[in-house]
C-alpha positions in Angstrom: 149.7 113.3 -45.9 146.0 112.9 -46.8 146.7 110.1 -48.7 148.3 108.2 -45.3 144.8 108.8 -43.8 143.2 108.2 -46.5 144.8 105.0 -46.8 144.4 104.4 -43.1 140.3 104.4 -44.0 140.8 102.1 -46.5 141.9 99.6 -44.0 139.7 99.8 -41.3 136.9 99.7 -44.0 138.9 96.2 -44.9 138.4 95.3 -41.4 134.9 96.0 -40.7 134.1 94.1 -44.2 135.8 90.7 -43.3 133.7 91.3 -39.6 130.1 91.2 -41.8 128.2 89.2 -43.6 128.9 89.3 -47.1 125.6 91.0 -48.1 127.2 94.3 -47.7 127.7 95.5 -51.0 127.7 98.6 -50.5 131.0 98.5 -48.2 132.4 97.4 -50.7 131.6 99.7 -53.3 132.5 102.7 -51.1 136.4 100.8 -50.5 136.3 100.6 -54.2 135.4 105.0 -54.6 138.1 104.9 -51.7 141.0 103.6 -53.7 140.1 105.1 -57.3 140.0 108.2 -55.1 143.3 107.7 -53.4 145.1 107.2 -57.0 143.9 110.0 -57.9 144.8 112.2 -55.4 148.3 110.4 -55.7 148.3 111.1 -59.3 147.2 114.9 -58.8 150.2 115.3 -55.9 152.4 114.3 -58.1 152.0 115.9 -61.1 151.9 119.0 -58.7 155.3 117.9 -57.5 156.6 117.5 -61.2 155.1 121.1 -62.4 157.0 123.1 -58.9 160.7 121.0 -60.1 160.0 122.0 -63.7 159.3 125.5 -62.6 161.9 126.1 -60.2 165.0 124.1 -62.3 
């Protein structure tokens, strides 16, 4: 679930990037940290998900 929002973020980031100037580079860096940080929480749920069905087979 906190990916959806996180993901949600993302894409009004997108948004308010294509409204500036191109100058902000920083934006851009942050959507970057944004993604890379939404994989990894991805990757983290589902190694979680894998452990609880190895656990509980």
């Amino acid at each position: 679930m906190d990916s959806v929002f996180l993901l949600i973020d993302i894409f009004i980031l997108r948004i308010i990037l294509l409204l500036m100037p191109k100058d902000f580079l920083i934006l851009k860096k942050i959507i970057k940290f944004l993604k890379l940080l939404k994989i990894r929480i991805d990757i983290l749920n589902a190694e979680a998900e894998l452990k609880f069905i190895l656990e509980n087979k």
